[in-house]
N, CA, C and O atoms as a DFTB+ gen file, in Angstrom:
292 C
 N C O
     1  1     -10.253       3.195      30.176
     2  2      -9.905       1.826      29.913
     3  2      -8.975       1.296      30.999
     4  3      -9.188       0.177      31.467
     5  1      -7.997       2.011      31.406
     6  2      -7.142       1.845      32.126
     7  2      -7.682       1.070      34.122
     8  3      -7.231       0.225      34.895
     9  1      -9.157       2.311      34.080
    10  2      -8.956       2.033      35.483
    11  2     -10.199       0.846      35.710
    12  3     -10.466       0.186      36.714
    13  1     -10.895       0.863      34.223
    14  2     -11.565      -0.681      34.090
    15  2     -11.164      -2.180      33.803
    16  3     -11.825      -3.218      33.803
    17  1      -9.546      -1.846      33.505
    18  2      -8.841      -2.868      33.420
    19  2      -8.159      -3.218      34.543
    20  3      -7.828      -4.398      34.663
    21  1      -7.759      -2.079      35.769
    22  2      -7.771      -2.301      37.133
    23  2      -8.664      -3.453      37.996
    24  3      -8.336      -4.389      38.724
    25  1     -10.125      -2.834      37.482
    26  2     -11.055      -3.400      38.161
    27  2     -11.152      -4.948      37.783
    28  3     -11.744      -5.617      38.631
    29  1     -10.689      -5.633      36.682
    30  2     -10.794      -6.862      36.708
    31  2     -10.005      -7.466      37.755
    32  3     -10.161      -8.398      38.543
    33  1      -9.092      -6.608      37.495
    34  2      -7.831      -7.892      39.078
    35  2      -8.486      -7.757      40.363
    36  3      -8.321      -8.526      41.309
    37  1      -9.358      -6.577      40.345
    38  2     -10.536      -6.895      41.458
    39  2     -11.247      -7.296      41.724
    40  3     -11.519      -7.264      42.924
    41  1     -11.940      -7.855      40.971
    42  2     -13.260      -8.970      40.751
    43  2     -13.206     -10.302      41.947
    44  3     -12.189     -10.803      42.427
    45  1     -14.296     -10.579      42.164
    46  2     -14.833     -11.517      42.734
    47  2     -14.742     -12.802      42.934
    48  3     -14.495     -13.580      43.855
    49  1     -15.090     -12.822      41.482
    50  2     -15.599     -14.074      40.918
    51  2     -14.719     -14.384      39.195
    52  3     -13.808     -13.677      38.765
    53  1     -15.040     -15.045      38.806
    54  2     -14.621     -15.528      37.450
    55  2     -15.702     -14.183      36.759
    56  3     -15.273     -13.144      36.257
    57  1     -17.306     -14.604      36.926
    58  2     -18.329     -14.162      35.724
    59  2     -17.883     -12.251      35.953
    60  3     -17.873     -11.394      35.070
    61  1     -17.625     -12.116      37.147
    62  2     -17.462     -10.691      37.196
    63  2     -16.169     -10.012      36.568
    64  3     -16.088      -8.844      36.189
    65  1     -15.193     -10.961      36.536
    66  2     -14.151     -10.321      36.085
    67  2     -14.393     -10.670      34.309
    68  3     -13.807     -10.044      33.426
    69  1     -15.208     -11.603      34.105
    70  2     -15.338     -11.412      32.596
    71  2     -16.238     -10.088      32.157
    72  3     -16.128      -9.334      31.191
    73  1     -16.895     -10.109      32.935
    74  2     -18.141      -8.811      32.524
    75  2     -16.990      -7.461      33.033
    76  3     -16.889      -6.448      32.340
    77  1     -16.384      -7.605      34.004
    78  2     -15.513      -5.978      33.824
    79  2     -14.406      -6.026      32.883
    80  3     -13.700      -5.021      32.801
    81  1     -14.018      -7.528      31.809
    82  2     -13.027      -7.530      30.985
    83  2     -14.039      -6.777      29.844
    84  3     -13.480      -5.929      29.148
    85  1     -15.153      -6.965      29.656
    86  2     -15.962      -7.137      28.485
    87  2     -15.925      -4.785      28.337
    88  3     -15.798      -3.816      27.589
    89  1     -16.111      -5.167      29.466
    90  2     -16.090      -3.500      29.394
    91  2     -15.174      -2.972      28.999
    92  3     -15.197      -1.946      28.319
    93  1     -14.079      -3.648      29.396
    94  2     -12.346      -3.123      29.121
    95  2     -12.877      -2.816      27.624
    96  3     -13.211      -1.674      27.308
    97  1     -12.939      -3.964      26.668
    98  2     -12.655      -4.360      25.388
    99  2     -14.124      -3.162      24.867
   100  3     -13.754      -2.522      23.883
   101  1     -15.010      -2.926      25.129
   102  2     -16.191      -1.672      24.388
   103  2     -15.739      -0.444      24.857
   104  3     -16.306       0.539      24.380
   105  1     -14.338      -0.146      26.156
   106  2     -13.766       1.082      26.451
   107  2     -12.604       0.720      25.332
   108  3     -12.017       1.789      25.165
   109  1     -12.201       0.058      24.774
   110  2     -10.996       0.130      23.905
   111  2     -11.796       0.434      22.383
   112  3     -11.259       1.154      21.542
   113  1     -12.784      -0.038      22.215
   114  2     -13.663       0.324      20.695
   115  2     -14.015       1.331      20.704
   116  3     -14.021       1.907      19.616
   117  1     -14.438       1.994      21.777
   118  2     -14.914       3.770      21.768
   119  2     -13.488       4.316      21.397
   120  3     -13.311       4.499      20.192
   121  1     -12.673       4.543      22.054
   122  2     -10.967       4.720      21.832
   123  2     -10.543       4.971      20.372
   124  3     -10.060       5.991      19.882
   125  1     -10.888       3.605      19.709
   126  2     -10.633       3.495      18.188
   127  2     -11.511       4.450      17.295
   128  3     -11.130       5.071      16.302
   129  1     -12.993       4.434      17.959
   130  2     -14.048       5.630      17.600
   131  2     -13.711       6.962      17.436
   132  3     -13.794       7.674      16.435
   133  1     -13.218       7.267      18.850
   134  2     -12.416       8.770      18.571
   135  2     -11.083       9.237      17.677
   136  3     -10.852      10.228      16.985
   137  1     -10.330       8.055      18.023
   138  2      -8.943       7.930      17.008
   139  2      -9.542       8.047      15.413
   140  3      -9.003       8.739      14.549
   141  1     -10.505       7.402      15.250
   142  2     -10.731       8.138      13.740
   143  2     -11.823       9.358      13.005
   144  3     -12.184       9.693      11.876
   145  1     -12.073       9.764      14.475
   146  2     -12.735      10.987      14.458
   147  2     -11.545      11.847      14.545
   148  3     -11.723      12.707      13.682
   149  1     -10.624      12.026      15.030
   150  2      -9.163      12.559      14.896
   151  2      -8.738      12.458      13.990
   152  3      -8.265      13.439      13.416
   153  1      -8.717      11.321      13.494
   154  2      -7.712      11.176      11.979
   155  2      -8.386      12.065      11.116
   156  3      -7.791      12.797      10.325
   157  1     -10.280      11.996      11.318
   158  2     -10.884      12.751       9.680
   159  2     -10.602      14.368      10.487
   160  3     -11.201      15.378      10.118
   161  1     -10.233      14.366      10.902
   162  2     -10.354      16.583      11.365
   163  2      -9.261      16.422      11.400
   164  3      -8.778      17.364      12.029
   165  1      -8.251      15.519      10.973
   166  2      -6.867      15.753      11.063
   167  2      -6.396      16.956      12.068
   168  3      -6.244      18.145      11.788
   169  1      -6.220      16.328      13.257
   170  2      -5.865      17.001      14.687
   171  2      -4.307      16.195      15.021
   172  3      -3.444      16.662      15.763
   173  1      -4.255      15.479      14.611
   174  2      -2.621      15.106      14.631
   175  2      -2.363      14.472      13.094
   176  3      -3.194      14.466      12.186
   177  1      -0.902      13.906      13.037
   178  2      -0.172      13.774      12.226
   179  2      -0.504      12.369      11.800
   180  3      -1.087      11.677      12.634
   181  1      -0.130      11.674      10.251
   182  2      -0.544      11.034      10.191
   183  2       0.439       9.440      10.990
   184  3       0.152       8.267      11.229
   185  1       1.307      10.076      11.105
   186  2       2.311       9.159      11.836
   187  2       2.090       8.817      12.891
   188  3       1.991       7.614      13.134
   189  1       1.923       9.891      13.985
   190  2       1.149      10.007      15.479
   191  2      -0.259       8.711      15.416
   192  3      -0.551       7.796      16.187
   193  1      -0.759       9.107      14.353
   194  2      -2.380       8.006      14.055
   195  2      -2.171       6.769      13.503
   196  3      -3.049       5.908      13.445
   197  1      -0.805       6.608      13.003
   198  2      -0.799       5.389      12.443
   199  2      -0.077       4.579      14.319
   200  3      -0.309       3.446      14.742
   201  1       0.414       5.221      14.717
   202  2       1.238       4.786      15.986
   203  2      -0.059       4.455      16.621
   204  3      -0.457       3.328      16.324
   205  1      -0.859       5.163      17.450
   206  2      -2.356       5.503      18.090
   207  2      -3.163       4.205      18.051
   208  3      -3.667       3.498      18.924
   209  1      -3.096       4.148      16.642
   210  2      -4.189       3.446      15.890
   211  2      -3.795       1.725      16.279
   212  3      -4.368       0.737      16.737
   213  1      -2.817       2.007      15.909
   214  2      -1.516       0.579      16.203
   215  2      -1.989      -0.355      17.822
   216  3      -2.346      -1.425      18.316
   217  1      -1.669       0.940      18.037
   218  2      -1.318       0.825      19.614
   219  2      -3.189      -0.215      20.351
   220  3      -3.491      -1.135      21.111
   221  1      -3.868       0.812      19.422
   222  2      -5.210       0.484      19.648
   223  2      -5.705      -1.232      19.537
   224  3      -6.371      -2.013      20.216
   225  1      -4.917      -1.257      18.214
   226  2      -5.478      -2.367      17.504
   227  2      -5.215      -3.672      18.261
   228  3      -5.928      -4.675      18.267
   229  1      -3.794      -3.423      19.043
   230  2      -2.782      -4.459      19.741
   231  2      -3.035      -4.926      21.076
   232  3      -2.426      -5.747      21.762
   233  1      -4.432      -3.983      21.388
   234  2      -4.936      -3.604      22.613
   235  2      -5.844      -4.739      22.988
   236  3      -5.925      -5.425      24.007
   237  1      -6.650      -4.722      21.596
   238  2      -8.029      -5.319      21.390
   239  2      -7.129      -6.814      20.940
   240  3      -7.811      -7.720      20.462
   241  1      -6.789      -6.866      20.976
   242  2      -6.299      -8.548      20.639
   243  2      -5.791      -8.869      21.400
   244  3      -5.852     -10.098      21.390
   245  1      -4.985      -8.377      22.542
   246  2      -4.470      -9.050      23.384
   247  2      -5.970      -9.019      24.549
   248  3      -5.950      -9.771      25.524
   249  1      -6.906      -8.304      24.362
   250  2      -7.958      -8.167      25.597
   251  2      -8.708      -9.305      25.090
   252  3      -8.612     -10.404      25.634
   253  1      -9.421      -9.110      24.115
   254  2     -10.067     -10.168      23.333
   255  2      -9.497     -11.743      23.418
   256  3     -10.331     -12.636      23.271
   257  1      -8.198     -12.077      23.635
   258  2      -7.576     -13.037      23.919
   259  2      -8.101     -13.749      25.405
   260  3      -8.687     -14.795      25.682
   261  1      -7.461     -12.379      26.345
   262  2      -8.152     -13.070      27.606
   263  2      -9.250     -13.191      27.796
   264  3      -9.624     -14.142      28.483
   265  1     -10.405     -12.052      27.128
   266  2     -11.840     -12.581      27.613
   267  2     -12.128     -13.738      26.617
   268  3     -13.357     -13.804      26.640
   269  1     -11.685     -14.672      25.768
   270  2     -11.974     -15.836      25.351
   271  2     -11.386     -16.784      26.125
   272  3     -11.990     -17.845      26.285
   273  1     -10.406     -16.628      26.601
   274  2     -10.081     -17.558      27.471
   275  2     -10.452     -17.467      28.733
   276  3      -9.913     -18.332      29.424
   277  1     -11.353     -16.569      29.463
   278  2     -11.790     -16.402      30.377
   279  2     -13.463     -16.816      30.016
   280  3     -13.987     -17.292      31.023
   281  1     -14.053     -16.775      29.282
   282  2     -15.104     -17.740      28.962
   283  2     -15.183     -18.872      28.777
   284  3     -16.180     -19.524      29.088
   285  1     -14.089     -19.385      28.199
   286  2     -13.680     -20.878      28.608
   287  2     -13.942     -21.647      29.773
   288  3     -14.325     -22.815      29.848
   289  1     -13.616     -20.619      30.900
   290  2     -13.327     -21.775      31.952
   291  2     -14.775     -21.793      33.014
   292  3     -14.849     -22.597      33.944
């Protein structure tokens, strides 16, 4: 997620940096995928997953923010 969220400040164009945001945001949903494949085999704590999970959730809303406002324009 990290080094696809790089790649937007690299982009081109407007449409390209929305299509490498778009990726950001389906690399942050896989993320959440595994985080609760973790939670059910309970491989960490439930505190650690509620933090994780958090962290996840806060991710996708602030990304989701910019790629709506980056379709906007």
């Amino acid at each position: 997620m990290a080094a696809n969220y790089r790649a937007v400040s690299r982009a081109r164009s407007e449409k390209e940096k929305f299509a490498k945001l778009c990726i950001v945001v389906e690399e942050i949903d896989e993320t959440q995928l595994w985080l609760e494949i973790i939670e059910e085999l309970e491989y960490l704590s439930p505190e650690k997953m509620i933090l994780l999970k958090s962290e996840c959730e806060e991710l996708v809303k602030v990304m989701t923010k910019y790629k709506f406002r980056l379709s906007q324009l």
